[in-house]
N, C-alpha and C positions, 0 to 999 in steps of 0.2 A: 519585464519592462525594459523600455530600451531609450533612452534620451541622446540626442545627436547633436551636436554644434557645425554645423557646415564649416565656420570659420576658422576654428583650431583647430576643424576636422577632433575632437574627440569625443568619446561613446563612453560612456556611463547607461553598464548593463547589468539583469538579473535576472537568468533563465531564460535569454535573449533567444535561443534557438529549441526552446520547448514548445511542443503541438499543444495548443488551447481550441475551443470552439472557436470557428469565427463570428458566427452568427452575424449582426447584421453590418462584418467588416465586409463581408463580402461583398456590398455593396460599392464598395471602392473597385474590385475588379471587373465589373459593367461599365462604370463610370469611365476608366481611365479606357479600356477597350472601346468604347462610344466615340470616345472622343480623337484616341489614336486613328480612328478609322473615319471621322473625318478629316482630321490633319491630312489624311491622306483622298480625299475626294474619292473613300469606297462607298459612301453614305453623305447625305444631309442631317444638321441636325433639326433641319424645316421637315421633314421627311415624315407622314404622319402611318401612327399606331394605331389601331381600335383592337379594346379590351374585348377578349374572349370569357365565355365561362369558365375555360378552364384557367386562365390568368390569375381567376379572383381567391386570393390568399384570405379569407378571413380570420385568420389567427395573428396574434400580436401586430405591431405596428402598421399605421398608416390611415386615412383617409378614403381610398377609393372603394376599399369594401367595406368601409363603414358608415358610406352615404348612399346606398344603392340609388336611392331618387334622384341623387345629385348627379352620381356616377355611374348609370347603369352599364348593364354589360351590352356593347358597343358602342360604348363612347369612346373619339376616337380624340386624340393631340399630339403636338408633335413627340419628335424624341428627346427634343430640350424640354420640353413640357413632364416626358416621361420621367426625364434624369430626376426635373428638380423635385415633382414627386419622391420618387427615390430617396433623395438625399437628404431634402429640407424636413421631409414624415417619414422618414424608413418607411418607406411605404412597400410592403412586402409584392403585393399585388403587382406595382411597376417594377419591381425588380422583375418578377415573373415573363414581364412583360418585353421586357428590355434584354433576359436571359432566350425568349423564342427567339427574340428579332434577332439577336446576335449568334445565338448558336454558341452551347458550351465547350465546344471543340473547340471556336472563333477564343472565347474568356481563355481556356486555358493555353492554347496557342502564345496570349500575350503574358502570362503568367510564367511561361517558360521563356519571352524574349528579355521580359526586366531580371531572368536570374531567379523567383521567389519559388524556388524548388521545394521546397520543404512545403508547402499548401498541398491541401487537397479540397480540390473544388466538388463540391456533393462528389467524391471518387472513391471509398465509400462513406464518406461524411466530412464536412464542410468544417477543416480544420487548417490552423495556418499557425504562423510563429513570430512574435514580435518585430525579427529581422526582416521575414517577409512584407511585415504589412510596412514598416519604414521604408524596405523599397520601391513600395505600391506610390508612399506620399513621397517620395524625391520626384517619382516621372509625373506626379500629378502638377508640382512645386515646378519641374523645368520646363521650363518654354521652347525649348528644341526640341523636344520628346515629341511634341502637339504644334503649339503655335501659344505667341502672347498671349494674343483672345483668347484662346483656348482654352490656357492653362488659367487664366486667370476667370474665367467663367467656370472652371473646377471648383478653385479656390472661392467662388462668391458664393457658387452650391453649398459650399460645406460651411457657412458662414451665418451666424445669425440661426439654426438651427429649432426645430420645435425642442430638443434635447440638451440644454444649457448647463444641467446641472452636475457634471463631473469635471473635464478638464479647467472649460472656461471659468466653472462659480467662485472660485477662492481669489482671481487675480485682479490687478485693480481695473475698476472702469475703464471704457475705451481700448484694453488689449484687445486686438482681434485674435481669433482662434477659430482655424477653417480644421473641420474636422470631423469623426465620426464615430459615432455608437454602435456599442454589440450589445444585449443581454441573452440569455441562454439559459436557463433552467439556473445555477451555480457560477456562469460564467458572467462576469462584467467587464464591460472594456473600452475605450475612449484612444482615441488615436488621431494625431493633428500636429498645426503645423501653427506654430505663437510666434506672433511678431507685436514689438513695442507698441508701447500706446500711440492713439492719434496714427498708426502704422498700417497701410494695408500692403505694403510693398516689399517684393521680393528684395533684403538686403542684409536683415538683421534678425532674421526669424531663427528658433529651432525647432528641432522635431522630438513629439515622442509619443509615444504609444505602450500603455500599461492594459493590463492585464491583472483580474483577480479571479483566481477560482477557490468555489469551495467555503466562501464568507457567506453570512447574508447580505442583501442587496446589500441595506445602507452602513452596514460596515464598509462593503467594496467600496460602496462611491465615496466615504467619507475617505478611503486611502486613495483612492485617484485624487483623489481634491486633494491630498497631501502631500503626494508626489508632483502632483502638477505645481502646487505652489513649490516646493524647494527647487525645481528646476528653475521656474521664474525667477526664485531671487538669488539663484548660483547666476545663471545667464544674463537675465535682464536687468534687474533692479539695481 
């Protein structure tokens, strides 16, 4: 685990640079690569997809190949459409989707410009390190990395989520927490970025990102829930 304070700058850590699965953190490195690359007019995020067969993930998380009548294979929307799939349903399928359009050279390319060395993007298995994925959410949180809009249509993605029930469950009403879920066979994991009640604003937020391997689910999620709240009430409360 790794909990960050931007303000006093200090880091409360534990195994902070150990390889875990990432499973569906990886989702964060499409996302921020998506969106870097429009900050930079290589891409629209109007710019539209249509689902292939070979796209369609049916296994664990997501919507799109679990409505085939709703969602058949070539249906097409954009690549905002894509993300929020992604992000809002781990939607396995639009990561797929999002990982053609972009090209895993493109994902890991930007995974070497934020620094997150220690990741390995499916190279030969889809593993990364607390520290890395805190670096993932600072460039998703900065607004020069992308742009305002930008970043703050990150942060809205990862907000309100089909998956509530680790970081955000224990803290009180109205905290926002823009952030994301892994699970993996033994691995659970939840990573985000908590700003005060009534709060959606870059100022007073921290970061953190835990990790459990090796529990059962609901022990894992009951210790995120417990980590998440001590952070809260060290930082915010």
């Amino acid at each position: 685990m790794v909990v960050f304070d931007p303000y006093s700058g200090e880091t409360a850590s534990l195994n902070a640079d150990q390889r875990f699965v990432a499973a569906s953190l990886s989702k964060l490195y499409a996302l921020l690569t998506l969106y870097k690359a429009a900050s930079q007019s290589e891409l629209s995020l109007d710019d539209k997809i249509t689902m292939r067969s070979s796209d369609v993930w049916a296994y664990g998380t997501g919507v799109l190949a679990k409505y085939p009548n709703k969602y058949p294979v070539g249906y097409t929307m954009t690549l905002r459409e894509c993300a929020r799939f992604m992000i809002k349903e781990s939607d396995n399928t639009a990561e797929l989707m999002l990982n053609r359009h972009l090209g895993e050279t493109r994902i890991e390319a930007e995974l070497d410009r934020i620094g997150a060395d220690s990741t390995r993007y499916w190279n030969p298995i889809n593993t990364t390190t607390p520290n890395d994925i805190l670096r993932v959410l600072k460039k998703v949180a900065d607004p020069s990395y992308t742009s305002s809009q930008l970043s703050a249509e990150m942060l809205e993605l990862m907000t309100n989520t089909s998956f509530e029930e680790r970081l955000p469950q224990p803290l009180p009403e109205g905290t926002r927490v823009s952030h994301k879920i892994g699970s993996y066979e033994s691995t659970f994991s939840d990573a985000g970025i908590v700003f005060p009640e009534k709060s959606g604003d870059i100022g007073q937020e921290y970061y953190i990102v835990v990790f459990c391997e090796g529990a059962a689910q609901q022990e894992a999620i009951e210790t995120i829930q417990d980590i998440s709240l001590a952070a809260y009430q060290a930082l915010l409360a």
